[in-house]
Structure formats: structure tokens, C-alpha cells
C-alpha positions as a LaTeX table, in Angstrom:
\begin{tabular}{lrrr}
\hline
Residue & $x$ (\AA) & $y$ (\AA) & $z$ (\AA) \\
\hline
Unk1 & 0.00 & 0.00 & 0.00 \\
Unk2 & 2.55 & 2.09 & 0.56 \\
Unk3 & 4.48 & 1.88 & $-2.55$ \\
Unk4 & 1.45 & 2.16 & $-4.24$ \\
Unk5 & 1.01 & 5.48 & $-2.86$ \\
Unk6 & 4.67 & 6.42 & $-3.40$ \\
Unk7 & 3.84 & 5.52 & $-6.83$ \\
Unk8 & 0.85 & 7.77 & $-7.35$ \\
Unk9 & 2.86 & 10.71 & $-5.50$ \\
Unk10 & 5.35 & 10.26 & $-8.09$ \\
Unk11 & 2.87 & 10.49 & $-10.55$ \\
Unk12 & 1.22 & 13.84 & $-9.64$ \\
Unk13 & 4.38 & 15.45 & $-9.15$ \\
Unk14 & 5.40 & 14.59 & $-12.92$ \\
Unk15 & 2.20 & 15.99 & $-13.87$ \\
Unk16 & 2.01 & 12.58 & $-15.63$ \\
Unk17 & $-1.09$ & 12.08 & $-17.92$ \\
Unk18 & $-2.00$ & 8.54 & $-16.45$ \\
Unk19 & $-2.35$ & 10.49 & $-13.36$ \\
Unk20 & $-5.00$ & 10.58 & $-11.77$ \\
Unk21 & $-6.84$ & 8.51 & $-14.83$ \\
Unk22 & $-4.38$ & 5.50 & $-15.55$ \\
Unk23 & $-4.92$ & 5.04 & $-19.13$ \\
Unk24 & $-8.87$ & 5.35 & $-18.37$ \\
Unk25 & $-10.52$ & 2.51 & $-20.49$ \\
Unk26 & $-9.33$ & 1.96 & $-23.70$ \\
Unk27 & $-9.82$ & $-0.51$ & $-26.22$ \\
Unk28 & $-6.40$ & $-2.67$ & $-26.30$ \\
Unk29 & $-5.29$ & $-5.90$ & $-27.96$ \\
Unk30 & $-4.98$ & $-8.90$ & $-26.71$ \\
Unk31 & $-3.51$ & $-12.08$ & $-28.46$ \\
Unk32 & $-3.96$ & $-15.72$ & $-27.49$ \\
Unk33 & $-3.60$ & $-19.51$ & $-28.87$ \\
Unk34 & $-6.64$ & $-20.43$ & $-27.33$ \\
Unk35 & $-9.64$ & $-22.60$ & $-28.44$ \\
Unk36 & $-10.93$ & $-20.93$ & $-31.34$ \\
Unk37 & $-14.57$ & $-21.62$ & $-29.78$ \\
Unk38 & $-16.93$ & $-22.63$ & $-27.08$ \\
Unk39 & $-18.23$ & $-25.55$ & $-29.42$ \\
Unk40 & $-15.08$ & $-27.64$ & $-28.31$ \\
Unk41 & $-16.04$ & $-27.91$ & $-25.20$ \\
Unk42 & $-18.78$ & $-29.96$ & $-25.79$ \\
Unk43 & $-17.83$ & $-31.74$ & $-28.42$ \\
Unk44 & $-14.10$ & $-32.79$ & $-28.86$ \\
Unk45 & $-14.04$ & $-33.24$ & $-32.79$ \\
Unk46 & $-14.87$ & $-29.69$ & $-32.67$ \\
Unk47 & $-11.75$ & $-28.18$ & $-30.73$ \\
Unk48 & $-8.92$ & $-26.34$ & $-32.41$ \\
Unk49 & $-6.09$ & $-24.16$ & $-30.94$ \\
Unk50 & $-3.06$ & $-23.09$ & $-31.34$ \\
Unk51 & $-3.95$ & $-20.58$ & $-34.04$ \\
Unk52 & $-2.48$ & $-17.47$ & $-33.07$ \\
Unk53 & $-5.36$ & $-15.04$ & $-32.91$ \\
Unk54 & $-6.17$ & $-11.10$ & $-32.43$ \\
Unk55 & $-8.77$ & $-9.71$ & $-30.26$ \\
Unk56 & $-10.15$ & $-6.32$ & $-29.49$ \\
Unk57 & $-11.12$ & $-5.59$ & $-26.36$ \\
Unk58 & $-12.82$ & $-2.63$ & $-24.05$ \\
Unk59 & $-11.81$ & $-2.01$ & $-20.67$ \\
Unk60 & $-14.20$ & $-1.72$ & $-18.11$ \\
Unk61 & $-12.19$ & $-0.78$ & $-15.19$ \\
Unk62 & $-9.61$ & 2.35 & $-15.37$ \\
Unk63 & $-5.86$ & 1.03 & $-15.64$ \\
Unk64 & $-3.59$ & 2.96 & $-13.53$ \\
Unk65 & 0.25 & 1.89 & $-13.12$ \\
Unk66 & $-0.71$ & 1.38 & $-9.62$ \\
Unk67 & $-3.41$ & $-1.25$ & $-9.80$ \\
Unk68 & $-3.32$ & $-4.90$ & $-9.71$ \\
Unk69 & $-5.53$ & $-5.06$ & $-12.30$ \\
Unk70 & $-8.28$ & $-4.41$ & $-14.38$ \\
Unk71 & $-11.29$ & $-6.08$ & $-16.62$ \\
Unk72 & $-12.10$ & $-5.94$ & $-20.46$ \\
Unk73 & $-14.59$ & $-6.99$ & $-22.68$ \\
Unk74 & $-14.55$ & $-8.09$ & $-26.34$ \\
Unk75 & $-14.79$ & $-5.16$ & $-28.92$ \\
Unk76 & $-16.80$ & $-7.42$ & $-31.44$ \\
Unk77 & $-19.83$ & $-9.26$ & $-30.74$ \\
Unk78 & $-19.72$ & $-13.48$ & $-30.84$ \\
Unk79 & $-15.90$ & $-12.94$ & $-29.96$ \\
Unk80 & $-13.93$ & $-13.90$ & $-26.67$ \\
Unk81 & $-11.20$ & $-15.34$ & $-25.17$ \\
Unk82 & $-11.10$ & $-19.06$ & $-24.33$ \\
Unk83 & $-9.22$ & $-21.85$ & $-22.45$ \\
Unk84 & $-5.69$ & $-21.35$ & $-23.65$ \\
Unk85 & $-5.65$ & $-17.61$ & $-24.08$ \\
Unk86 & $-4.97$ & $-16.69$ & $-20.68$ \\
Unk87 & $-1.20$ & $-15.82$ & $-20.53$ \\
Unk88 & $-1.07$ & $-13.68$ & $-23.62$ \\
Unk89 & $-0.80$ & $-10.00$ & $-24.00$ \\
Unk90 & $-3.12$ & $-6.98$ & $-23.57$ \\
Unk91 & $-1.33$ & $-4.08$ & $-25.43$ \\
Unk92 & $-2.74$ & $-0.70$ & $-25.63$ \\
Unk93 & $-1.24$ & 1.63 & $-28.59$ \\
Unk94 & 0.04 & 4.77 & $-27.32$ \\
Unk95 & 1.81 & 8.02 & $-29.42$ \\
Unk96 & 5.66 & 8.04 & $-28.19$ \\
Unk97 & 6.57 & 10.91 & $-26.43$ \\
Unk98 & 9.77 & 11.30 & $-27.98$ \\
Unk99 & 8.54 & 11.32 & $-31.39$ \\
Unk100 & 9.46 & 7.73 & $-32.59$ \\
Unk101 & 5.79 & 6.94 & $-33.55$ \\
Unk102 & 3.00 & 4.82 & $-31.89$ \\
Unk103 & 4.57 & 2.78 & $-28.84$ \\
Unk104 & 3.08 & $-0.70$ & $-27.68$ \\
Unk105 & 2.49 & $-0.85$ & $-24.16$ \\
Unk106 & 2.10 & $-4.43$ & $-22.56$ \\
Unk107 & $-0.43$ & $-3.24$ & $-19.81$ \\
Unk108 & $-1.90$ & $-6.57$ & $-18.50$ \\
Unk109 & $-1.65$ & $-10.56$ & $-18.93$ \\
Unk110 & $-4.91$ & $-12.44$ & $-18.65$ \\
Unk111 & $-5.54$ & $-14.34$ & $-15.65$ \\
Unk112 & $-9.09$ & $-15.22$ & $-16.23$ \\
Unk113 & $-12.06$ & $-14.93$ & $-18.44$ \\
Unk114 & $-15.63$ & $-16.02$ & $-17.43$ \\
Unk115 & $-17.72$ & $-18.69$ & $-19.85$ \\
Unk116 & $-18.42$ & $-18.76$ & $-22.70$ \\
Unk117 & $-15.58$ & $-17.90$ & $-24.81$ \\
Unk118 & $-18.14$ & $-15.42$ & $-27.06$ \\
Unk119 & $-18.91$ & $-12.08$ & $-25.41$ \\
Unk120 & $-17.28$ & $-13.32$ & $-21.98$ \\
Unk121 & $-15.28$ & $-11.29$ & $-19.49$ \\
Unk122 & $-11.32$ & $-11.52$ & $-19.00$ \\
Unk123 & $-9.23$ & $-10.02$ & $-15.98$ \\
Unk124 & $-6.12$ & $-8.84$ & $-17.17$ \\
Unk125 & $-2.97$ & $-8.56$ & $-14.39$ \\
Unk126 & $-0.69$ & $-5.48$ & $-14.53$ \\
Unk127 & 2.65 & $-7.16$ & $-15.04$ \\
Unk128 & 4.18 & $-4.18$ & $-13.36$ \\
Unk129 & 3.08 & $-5.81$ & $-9.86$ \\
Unk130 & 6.06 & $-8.58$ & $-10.99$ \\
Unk131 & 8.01 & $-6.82$ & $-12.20$ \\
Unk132 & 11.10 & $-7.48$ & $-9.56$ \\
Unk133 & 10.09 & $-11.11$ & $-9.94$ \\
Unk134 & 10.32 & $-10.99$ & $-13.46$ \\
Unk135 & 13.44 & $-8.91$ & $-13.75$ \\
Unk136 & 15.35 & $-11.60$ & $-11.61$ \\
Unk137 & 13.98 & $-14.64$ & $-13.25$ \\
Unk138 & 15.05 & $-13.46$ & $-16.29$ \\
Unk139 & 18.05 & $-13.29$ & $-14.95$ \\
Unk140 & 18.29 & $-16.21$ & $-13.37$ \\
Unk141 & 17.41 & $-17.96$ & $-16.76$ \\
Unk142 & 20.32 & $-16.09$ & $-18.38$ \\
Unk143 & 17.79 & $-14.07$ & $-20.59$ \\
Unk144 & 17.46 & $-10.95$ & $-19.34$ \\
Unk145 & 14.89 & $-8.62$ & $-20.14$ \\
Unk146 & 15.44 & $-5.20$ & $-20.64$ \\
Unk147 & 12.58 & $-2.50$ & $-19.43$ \\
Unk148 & 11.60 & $-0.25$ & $-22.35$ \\
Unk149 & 9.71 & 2.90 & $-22.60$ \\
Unk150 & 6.56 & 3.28 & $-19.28$ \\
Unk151 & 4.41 & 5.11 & $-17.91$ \\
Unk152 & 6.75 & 7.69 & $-16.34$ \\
Unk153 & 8.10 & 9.07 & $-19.41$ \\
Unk154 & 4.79 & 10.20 & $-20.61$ \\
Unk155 & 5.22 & 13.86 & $-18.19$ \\
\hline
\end{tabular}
């Protein structure tokens, strides 16, 4: 709690735009290898995966760098995320403040998305929260990672 509230200090001080709105909601991107759809899982002739797919969705609850999290919607009607998915990407598309063009911001990781896979619910997890835990495993794996571009360079 209290980092969180160093973090939103820091924020205001910057006179950052994602302060005190997050990114508000959004529509982002999400990607996923999931089942393609809910008819696989009733009938097993019917499931495919491993198609690497696109997905539109609209958040519901305001991001903010401090949050654990936040929940989307799909963009499209008949679409979702299903079993499979959860793991990939939610990137929201944001002009670089430094000039170098639109930016990709990885801004949550699904955890969860309700049933059925068409016009369903996902939670998405602010990978921020692990971010020291990702740092050192990538470390420990002898792939680093190296931050990029975030929210406190937008001021």
C-alpha cells in the first residue's frame, strides 16, 4: 500500500497524464492460442487451438500503473477469449513521447475470463506488480529482459 502510494505521489508530481486517470478505459489488444470456440467444449471433434489469434477488447475498469488489475470486454460481438488464451498480452497503442511513432504498451496478462468464450469477461494482471520477480527470473534464466519505454516518461 505504501508503494502504491509512493507511486501515485510520483505520478502527480510529474504531472504525468495517467495520473489521476491511468490510461482510463481503452480498447487494447490482446492475443492468445486459445480454443478458437466454445463448441469444443462440448464436443471434442470440434476443438482447435493453437492458431495465433487477435482480439479487441474494451476495458471496463480504469488502468492505472498502480493497480493490480483491471477487466475488459470483447470489442466485437460473438468474440472472446477461451481456455488457452490466458497468458497472452493486452497491449494498448500509445503516441511516443519522444517522437518515434505509436509505442506498444504491454499493460496486462490475462488471468481469467468467465464462460463462454463469445462475449465473456477476462481479468487482465498489470505485469508491473512482478516486475522485480520478473526482472530476476530473467536473470536467473540467463535471458534478461530489458525495461523499455513506461508510464513515467509520458510527463
Amino acid at each position: 500500500v505504501e508503494a502504491e502510494a509512493e507511486e501515485q505521489e510520483e505520478a502527480r508530481r510529474k504531472g504525468s497524464p495517467f495520473y489521476p486517470d491511468g490510461l482510463g478505459f481503452p480498447s487494447l489488444a490482446t492475443y492468445g492460442y486459445g480454443q478458437q470456440s466454445t463448441k469444443g467444449t462440448t464436443d471434442p471433434a470440434a476443438y482447435s487451438a493453437g492458431q495465433l489469434r487477435r482480439l479487441g477488447v474494451s476495458v471496463q475498469t480504469e488502468i492505472r500503473p498502480w493497480a493490480a488489475g483491471f477487466l475488459t470486454k470483447p470489442v466485437d460481438r460473438n468474440t472472446g477469449t477461451c481456455a488457452g488464451d490466458s497468458g497472452g498480452g493486452a497491449l494498448a497503442f500509445v503516441q511516443d513521447p519522444k517522437g518515434r511513432g505509436i509505442r506498444q504498451f504491454l499493460v496486462g496478462v490475462q488471468a481469467v475470463a468467465s464462460l463462454p468464450c463469445e462475449e465473456n469477461q477476462q481479468v487482465f494482471v498489470n505485469p508491473a506488480a512482478f516486475s522485480e520477480f520478473l526482472l530476476q527470473a530473467s536473470r536467473d534464466l540467463g535471458s534478461p529482459l530489458q525495461p523499455t519505454i513506461n508510464w513515467r516518461e509520458y510527463s
